[in-house]
MIDOSE-1310 file (N, C-alpha, C; in nm, 2 decimals, decimal comma, always signed):
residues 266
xxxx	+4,99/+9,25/+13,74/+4,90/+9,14/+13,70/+4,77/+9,20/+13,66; +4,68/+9,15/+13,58/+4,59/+9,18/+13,48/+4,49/+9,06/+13,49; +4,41/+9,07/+13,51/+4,29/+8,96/+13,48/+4,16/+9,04/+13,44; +4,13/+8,97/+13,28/+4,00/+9,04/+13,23/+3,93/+8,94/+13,19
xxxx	+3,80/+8,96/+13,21/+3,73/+8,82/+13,21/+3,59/+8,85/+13,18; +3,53/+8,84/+13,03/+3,40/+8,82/+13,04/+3,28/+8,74/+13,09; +3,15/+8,82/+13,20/+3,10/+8,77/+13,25/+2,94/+8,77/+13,21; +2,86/+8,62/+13,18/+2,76/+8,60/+13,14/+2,67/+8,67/+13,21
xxxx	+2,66/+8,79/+13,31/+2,57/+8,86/+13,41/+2,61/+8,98/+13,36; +2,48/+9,09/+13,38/+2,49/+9,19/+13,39/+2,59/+9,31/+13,46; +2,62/+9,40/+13,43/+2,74/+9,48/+13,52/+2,68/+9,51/+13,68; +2,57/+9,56/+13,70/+2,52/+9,56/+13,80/+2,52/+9,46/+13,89
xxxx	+2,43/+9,38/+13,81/+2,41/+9,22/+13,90/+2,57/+9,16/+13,94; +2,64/+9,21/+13,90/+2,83/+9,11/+13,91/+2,82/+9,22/+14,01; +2,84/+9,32/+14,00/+2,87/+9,49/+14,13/+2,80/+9,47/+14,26; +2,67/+9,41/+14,23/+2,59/+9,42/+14,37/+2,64/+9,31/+14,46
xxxx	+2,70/+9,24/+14,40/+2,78/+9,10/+14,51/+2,93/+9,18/+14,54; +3,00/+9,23/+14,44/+3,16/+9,24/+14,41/+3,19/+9,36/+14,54; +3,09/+9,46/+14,53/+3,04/+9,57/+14,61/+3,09/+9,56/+14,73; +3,05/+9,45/+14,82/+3,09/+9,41/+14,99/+3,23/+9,42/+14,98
xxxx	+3,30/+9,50/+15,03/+3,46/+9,49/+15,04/+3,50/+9,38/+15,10; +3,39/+9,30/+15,22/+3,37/+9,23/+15,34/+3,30/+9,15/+15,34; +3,26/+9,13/+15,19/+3,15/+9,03/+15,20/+3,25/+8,86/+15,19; +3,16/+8,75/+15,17/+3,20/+8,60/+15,19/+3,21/+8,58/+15,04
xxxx	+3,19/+8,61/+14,96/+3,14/+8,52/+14,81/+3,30/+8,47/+14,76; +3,44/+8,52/+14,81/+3,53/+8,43/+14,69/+3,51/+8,31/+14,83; +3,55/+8,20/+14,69/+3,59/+8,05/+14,75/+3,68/+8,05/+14,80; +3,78/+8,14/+14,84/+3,90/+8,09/+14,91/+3,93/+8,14/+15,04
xxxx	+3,80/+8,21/+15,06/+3,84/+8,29/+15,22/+3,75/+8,17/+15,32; +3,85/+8,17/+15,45/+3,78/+8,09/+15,51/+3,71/+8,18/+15,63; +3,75/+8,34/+15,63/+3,64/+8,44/+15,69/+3,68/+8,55/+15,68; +3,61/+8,64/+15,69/+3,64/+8,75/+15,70/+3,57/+8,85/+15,77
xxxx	+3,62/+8,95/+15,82/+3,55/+9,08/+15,90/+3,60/+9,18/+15,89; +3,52/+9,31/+15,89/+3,58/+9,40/+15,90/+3,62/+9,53/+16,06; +3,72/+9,63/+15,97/+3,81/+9,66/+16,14/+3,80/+9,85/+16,05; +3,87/+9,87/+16,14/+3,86/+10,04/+16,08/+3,98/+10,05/+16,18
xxxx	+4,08/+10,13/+16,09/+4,21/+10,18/+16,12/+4,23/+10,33/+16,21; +4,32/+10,34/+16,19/+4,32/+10,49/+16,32/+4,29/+10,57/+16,25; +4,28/+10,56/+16,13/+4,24/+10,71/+16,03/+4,08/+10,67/+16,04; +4,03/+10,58/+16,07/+3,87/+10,55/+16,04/+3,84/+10,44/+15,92
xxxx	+3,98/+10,43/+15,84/+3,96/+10,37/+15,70/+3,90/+10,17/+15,73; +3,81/+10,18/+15,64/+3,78/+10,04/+15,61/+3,90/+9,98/+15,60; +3,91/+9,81/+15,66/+3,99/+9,74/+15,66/+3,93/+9,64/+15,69; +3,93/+9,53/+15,59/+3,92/+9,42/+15,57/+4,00/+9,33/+15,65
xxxx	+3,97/+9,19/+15,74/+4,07/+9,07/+15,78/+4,01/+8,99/+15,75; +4,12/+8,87/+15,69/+4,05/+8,78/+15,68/+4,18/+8,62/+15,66; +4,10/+8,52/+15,68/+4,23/+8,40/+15,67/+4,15/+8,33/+15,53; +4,27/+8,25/+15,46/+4,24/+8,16/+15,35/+4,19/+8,03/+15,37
xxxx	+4,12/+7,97/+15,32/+4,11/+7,84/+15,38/+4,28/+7,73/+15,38; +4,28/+7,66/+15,49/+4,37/+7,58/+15,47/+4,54/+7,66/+15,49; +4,50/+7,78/+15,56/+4,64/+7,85/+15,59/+4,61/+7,88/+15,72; +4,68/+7,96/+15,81/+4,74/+8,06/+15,94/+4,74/+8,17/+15,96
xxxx	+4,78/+8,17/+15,78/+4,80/+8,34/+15,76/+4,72/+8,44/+15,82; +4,76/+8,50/+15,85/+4,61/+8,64/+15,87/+4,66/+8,77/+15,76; +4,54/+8,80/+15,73/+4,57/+8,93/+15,59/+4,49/+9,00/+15,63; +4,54/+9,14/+15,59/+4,48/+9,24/+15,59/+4,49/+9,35/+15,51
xxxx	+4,39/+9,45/+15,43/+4,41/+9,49/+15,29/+4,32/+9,62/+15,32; +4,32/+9,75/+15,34/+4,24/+9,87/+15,32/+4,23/+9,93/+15,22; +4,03/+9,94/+15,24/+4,03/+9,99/+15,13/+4,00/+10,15/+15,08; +4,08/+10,14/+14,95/+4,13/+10,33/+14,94/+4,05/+10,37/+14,83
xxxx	+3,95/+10,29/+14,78/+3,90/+10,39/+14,69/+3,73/+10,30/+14,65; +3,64/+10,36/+14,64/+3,50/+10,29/+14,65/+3,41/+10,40/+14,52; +3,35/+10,38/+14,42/+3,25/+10,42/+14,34/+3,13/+10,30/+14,30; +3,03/+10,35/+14,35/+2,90/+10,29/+14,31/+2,88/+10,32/+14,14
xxxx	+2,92/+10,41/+14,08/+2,93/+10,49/+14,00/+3,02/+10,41/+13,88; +3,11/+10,42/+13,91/+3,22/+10,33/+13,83/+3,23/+10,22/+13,83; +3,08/+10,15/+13,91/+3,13/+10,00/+13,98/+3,26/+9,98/+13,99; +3,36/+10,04/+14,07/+3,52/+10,04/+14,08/+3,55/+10,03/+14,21
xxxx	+3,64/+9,94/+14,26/+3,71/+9,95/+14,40/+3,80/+9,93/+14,42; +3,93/+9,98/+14,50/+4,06/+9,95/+14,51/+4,07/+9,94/+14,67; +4,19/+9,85/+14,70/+4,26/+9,83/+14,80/+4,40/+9,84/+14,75; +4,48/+9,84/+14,94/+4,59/+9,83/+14,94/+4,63/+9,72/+15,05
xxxx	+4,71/+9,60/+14,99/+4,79/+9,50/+15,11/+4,84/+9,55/+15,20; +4,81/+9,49/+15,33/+4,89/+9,56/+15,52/+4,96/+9,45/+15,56; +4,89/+9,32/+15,52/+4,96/+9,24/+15,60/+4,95/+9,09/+15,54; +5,04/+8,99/+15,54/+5,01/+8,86/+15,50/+5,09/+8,82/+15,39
xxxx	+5,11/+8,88/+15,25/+5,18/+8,84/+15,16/+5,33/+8,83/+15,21; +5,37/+8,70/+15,20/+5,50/+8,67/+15,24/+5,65/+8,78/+15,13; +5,71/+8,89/+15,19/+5,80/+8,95/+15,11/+5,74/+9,04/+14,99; +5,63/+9,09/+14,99/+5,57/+9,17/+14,96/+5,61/+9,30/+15,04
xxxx	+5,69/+9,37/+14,95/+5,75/+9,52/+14,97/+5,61/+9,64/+14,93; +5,51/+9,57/+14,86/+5,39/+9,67/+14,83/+5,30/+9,62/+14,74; +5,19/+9,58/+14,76/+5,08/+9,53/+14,66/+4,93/+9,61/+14,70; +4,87/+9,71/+14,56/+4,78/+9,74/+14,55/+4,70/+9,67/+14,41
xxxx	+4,60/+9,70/+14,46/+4,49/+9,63/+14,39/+4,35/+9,70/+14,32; +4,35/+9,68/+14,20/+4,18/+9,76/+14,14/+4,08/+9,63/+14,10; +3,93/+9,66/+14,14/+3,83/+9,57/+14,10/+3,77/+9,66/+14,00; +3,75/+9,66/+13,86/+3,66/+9,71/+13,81/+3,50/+9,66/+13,73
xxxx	+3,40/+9,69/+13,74/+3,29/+9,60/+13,62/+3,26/+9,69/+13,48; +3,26/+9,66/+13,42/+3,20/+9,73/+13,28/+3,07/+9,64/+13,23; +2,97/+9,71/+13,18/+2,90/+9,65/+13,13/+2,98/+9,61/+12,95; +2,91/+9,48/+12,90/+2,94/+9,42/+12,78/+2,83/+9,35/+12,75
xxxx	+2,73/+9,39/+12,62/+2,68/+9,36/+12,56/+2,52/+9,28/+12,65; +2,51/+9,19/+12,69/+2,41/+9,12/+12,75/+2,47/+9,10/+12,91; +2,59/+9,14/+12,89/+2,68/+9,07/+12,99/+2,80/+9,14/+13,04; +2,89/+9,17/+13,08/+2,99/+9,27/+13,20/+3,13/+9,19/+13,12
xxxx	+3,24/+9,30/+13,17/+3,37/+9,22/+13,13/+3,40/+9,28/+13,29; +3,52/+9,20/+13,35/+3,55/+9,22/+13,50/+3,71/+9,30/+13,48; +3,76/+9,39/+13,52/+3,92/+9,36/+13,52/+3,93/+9,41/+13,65; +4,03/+9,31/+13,70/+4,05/+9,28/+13,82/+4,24/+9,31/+13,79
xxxx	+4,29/+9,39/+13,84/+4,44/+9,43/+13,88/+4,50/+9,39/+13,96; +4,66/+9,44/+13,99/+4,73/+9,42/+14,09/+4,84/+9,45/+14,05; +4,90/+9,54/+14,15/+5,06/+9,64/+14,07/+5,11/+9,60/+14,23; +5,26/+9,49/+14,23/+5,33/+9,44/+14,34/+5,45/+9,48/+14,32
xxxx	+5,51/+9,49/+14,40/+5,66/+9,47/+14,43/+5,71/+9,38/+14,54; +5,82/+9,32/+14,45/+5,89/+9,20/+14,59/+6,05/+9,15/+14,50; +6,11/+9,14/+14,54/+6,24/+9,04/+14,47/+6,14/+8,89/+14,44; +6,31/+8,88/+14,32/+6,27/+8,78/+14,25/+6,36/+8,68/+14,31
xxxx	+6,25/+8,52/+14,32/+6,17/+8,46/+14,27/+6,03/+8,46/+14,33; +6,05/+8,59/+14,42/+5,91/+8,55/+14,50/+5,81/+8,68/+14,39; +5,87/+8,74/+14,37/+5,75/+8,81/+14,28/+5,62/+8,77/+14,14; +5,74/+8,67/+14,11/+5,67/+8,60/+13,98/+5,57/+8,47/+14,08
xxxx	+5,59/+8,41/+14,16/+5,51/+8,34/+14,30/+5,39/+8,41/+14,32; +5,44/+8,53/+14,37/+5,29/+8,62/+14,42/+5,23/+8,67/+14,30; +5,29/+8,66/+14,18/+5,17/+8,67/+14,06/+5,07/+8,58/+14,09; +5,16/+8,44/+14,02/+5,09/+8,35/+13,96/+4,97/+8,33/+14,07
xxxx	+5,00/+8,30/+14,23/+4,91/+8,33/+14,29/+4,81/+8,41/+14,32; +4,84/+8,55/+14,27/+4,72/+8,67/+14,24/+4,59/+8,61/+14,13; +4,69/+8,59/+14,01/+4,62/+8,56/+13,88/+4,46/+8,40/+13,93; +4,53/+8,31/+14,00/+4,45/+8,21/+14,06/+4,35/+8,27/+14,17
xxxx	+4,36/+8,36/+14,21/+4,31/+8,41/+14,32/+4,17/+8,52/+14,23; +4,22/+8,60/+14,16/+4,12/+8,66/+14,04/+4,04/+8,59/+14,01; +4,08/+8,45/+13,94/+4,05/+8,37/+13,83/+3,89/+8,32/+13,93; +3,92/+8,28/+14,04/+3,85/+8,14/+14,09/+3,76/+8,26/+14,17
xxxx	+3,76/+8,38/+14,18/+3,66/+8,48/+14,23/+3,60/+8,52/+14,17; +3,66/+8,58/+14,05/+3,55/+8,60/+13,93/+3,42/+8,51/+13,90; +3,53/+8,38/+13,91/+3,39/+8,27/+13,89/+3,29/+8,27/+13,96; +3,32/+8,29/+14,07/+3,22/+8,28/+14,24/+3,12/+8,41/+14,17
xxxx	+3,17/+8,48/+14,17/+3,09/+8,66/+14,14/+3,01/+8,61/+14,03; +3,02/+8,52/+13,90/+2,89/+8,49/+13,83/+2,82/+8,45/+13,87; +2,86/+8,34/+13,95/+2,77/+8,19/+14,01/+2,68/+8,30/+14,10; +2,74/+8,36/+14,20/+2,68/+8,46/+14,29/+2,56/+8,57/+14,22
xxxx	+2,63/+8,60/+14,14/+2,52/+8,74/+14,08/+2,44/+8,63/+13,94; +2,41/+8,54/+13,91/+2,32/+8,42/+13,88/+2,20/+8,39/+13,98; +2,26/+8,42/+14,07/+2,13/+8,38/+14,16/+2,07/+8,48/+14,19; +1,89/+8,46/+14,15/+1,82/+8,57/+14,18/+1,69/+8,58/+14,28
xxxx	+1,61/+8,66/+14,34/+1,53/+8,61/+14,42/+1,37/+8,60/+14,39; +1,33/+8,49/+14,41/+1,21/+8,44/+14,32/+1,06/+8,52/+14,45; +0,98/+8,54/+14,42/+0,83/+8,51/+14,53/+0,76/+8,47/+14,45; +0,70/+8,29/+14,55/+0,62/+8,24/+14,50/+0,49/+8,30/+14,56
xxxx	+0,37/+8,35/+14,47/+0,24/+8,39/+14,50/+0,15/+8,30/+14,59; +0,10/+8,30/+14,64/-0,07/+8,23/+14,72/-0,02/+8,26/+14,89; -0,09/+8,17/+14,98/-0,10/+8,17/+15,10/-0,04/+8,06/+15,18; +0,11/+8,05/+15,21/+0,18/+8,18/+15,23/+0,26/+8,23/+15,13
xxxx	+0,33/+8,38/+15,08/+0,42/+8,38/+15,00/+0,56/+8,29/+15,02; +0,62/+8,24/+14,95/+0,75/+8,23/+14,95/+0,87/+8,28/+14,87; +0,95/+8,29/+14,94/+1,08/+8,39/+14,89/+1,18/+8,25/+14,88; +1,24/+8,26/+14,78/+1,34/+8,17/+14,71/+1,45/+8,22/+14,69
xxxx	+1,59/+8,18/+14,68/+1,66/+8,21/+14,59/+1,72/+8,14/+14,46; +1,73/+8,15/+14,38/+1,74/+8,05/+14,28/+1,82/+8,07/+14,13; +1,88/+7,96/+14,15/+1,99/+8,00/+14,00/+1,96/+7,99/+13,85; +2,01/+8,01/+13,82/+2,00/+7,99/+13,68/+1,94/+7,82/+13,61
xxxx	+1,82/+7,81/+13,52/+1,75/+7,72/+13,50/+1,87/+7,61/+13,42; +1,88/+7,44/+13,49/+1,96/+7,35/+13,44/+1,89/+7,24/+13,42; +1,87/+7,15/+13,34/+1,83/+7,00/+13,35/+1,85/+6,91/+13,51; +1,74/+6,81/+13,47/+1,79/+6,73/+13,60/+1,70/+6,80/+13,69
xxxx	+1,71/+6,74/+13,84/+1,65/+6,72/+13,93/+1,69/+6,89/+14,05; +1,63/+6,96/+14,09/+1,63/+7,10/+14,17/+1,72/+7,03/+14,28; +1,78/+7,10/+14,34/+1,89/+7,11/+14,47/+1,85/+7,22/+14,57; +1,77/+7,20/+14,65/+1,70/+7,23/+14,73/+1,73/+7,23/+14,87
xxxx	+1,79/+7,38/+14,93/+1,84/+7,40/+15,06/+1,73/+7,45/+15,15; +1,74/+7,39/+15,23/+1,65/+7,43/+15,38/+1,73/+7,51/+15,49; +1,68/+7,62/+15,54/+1,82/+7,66/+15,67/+1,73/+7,59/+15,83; +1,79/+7,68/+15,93/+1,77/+7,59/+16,02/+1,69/+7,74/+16,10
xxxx	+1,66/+7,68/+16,25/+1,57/+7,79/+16,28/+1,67/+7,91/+16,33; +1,63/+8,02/+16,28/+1,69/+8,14/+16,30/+1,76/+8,19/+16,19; +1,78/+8,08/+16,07/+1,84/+8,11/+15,93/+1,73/+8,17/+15,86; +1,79/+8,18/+15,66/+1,70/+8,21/+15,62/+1,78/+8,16/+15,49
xxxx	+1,71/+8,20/+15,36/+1,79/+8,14/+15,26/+1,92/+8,21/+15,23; +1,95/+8,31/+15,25/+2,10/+8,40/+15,28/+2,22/+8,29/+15,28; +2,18/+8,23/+15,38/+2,26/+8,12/+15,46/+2,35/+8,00/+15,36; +2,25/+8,01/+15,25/+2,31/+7,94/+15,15/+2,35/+7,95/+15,02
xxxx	+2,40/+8,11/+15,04/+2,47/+8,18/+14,87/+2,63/+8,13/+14,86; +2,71/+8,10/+14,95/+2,81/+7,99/+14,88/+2,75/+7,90/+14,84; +2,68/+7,82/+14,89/+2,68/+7,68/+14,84/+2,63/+7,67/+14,70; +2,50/+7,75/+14,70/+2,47/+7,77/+14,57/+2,55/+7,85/+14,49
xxxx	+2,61/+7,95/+14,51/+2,72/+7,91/+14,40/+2,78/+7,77/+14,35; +2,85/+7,70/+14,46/+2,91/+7,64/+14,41/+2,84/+7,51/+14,38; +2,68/+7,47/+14,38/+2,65/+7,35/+14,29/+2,56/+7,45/+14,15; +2,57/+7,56/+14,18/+2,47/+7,57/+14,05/+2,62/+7,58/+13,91
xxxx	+2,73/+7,52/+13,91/+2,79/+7,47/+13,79/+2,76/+7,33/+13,73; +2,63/+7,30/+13,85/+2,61/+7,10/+13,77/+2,46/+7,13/+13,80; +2,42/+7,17/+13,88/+2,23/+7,20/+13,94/+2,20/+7,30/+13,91; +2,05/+7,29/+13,86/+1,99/+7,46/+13,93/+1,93/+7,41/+14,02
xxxx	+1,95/+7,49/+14,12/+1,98/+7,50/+14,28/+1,89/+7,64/+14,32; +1,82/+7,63/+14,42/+1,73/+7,69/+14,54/+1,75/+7,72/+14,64; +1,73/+7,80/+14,74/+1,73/+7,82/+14,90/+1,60/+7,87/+14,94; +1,51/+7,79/+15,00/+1,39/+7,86/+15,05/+1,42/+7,93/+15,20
xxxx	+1,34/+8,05/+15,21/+1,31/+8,12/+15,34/+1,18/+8,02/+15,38; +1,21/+7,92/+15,49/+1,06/+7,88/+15,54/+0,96/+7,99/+15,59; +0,87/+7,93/+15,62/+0,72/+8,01/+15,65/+0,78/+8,10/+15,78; +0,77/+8,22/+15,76/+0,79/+8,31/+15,88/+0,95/+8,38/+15,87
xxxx	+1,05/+8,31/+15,81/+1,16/+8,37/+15,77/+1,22/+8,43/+15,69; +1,27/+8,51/+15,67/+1,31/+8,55/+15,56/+1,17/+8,65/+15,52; +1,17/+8,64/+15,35/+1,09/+8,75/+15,28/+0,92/+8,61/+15,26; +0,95/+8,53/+15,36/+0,84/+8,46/+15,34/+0,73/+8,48/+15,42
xxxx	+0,59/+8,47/+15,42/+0,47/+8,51/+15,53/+0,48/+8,44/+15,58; +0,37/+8,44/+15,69/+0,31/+8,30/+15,75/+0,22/+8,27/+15,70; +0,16/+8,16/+15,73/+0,02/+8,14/+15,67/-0,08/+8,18/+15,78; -0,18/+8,15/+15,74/-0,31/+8,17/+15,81/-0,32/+8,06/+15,97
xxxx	-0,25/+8,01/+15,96/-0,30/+7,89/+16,08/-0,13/+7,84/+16,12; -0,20/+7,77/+16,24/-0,07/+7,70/+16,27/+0,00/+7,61/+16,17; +0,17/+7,62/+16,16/+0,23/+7,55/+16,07/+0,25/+7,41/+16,10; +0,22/+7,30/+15,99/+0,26/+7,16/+16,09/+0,35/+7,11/+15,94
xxxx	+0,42/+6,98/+15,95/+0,51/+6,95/+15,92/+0,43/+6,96/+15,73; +0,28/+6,84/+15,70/+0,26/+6,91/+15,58/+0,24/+7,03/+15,54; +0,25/+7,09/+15,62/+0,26/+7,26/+15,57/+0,39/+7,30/+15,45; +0,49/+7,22/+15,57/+0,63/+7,24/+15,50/+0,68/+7,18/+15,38
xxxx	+0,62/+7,06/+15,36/+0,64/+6,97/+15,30/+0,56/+7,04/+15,15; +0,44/+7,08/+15,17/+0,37/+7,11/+15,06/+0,45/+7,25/+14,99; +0,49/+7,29/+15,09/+0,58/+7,46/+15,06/+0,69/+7,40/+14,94; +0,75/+7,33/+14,98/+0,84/+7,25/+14,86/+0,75/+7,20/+14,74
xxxx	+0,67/+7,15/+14,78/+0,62/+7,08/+14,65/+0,57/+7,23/+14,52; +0,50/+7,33/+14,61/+0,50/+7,41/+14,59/+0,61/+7,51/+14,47; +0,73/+7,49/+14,52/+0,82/+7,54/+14,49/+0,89/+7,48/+14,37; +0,87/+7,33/+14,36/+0,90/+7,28/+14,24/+0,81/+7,29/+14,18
xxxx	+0,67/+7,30/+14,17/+0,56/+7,36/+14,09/+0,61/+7,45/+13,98; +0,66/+7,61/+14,09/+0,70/+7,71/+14,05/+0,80/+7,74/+13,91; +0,92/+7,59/+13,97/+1,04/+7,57/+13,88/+1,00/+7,50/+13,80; +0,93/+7,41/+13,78/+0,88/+7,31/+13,69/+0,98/+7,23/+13,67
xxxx	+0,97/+7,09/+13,81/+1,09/+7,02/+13,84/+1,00/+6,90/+13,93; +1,00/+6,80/+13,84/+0,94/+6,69/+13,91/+1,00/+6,59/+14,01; +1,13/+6,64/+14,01/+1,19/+6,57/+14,11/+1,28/+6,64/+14,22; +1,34/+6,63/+14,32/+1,42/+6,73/+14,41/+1,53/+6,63/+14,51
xxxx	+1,65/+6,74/+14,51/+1,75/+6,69/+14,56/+1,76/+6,78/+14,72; +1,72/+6,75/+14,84/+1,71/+6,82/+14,96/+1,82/+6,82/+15,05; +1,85/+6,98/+15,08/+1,96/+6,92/+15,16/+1,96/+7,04/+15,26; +1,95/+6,99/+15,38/+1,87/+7,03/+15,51/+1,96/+7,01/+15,63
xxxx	+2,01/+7,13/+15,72/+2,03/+7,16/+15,76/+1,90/+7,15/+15,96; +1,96/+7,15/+16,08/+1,93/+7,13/+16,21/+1,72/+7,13/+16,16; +1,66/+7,25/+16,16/+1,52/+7,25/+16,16/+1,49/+7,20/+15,95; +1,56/+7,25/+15,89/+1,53/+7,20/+15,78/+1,57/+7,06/+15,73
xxxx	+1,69/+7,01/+15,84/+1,73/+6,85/+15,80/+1,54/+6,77/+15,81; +1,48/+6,79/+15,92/+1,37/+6,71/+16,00/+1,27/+6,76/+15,87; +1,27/+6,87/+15,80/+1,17/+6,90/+15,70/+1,18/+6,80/+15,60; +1,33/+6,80/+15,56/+1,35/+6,74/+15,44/+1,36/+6,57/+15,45
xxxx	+1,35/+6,54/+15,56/+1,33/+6,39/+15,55/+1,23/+6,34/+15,62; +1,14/+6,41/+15,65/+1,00/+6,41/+15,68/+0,94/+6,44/+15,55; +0,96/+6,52/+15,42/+0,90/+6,51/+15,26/+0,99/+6,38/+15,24; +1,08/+6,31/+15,29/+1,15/+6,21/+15,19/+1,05/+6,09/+15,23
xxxx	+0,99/+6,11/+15,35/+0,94/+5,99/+15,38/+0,80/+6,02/+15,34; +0,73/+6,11/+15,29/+0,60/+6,13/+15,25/+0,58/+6,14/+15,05; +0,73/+6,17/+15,03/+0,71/+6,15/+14,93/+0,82/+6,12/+14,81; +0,88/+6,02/+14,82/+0,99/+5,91/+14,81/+1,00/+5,92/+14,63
xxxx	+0,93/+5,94/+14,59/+0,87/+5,91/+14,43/+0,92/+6,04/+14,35; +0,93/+6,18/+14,49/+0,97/+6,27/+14,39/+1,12/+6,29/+14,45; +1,20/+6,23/+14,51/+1,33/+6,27/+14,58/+1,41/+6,18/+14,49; +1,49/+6,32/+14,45/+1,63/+6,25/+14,39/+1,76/+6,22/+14,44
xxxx	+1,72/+6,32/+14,56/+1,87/+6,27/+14,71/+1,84/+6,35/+14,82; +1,90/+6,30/+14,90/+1,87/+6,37/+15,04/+2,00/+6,42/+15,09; +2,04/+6,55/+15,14/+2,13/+6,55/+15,19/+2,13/+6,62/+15,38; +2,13/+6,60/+15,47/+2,15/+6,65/+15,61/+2,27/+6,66/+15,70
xxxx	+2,24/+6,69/+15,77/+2,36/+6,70/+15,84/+2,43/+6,55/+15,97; +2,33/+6,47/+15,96/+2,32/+6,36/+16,01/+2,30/+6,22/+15,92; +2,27/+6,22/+15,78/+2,29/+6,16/+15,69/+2,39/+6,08/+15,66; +2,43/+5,98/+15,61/+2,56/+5,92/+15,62/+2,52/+5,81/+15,53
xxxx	+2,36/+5,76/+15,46/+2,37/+5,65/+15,39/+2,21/+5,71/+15,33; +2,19/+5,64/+15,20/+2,07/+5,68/+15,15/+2,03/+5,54/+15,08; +1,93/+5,49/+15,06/+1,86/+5,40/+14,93/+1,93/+5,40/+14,78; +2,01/+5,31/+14,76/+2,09/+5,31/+14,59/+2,03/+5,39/+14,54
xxxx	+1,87/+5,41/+14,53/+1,82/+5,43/+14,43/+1,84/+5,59/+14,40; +1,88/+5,66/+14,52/+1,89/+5,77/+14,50/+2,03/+5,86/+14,49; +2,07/+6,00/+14,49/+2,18/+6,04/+14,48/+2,24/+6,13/+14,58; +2,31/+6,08/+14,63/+2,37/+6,21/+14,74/+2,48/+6,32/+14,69
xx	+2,47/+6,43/+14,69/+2,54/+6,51/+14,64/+2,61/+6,60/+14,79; +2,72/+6,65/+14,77/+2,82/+6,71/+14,91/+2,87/+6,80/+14,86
């Protein structure tokens, strides 16, 4: 199986996400960690969302150089007699071509099965790896700095993540992947976390509130869609109640109904 796929990002910028053998970025893992075998070798585990399965895949070959990485399947493909695997990036033009491999063995009918499911499996990661390496990290200048992360510029109203205390904006590179196909979408580090300062004085809630406004300043976005998490839910609907005129939807984790006038997005 063969998947080549030109990508709107640079070869680097696609590499520097694709790179984690262990990292979270495809949409279909519901976790993953890593283990080290009796030889010492990296080995990735991890479950799919919406399965049982447990897989497990070591990896046999790594260049920063080649942007290139390969594994080998241990465990989980149902009747798989042997499946290895190549990640490779190339740079292309403004932008990277991906090819993504896989040389299996299994009887048939299950071999042509564990294609078609490889090929969907490629397809819907690759995607994730633009949306992911799309997002880059912004600092806004004055007192305090802010560190942002932020996607690629869209029409319409910013989508605007808050983490909670002890997060940071990290916390929210799935998600932003997956609305920056309809939003350009943000994650702020609040004051103190992340790559963000503090300010000069104690922080009180307009502190926080102005940090946002701030931030759509930055983007040049008169309106914002907030979606706020334990210490950032209380930020974001503490700005929705101070300032109603520029909110385009609220979203928290306790949320469950909003004003017509506005939009909730999930």
């Amino acid at each position: 199986t063969l998947f080549r796929s030109a990508v709107a990002v640079p070869a680097d910028a696609v590499w520097a996400v694709a790179r984690d053998f262990c990292g979270e970025w495809h949409p279909f893992l519901a976790w993953v960690k890593p283990e080290r075998d009796e030889a010492g070798r990296l080995v990735r585990v991890f479950k799919a969302k919406g399965e049982d399965t447990l897989y497990r895949e070591r990896l046999t070959y790594f260049s920063d150089v080649d942007r290139e990485l390969r594994y080998l399947h241990l465990q989980g493909i149902k009747d798989a007699q042997s499946y290895a695997a190549s990640f490779k990036v190339v740079p292309a033009g403004d932008g990277s071509e991906v090819l993504w491999t896989a040389e299996l063995e299994a009887p048939e009918p299950r071999a042509s099965d564990i294609a078609v499911g490889t090929e969907a499996v490629f397809a819907a990661g690759i995607a994730a790896l633009e949306a992911a390496a799309s997002v880059l990290t912004v600092v806004i200048a004055g007192q305090p700095e802010l560190a942002v992360l932020h996607s690629a510029p869209k029409p319409g109203p910013l989508v605007l993540f808050l983490h909670g205390i002890g997060g940071n904006k990290g916390n929210w590179v799935r998600q932003i992947g997956a609305a920056s196909h309809s939003h350009e979408v943000a994650a702020l580090d609040l004051r103190g976390y992340g790559g963000s300062s503090l300010g000069l004085s104690q922080t009180r809630i307009h502190d926080l509130c102005a940090d946002i406004l701030r931030v759509m300043a930055q983007l040049g976005k008169s309106e914002v869609i907030l979606c706020g998490l334990s210490l950032g839910s209380w930020i974001a609907t503490s700005f929705a109640m101070r300032y109603p005129e520029k909110l385009a939807g609220l979203v928290d984790r306790k949320s469950t109904r909003l004003n017509s006038s506005h939009t909730v997005i999930s």
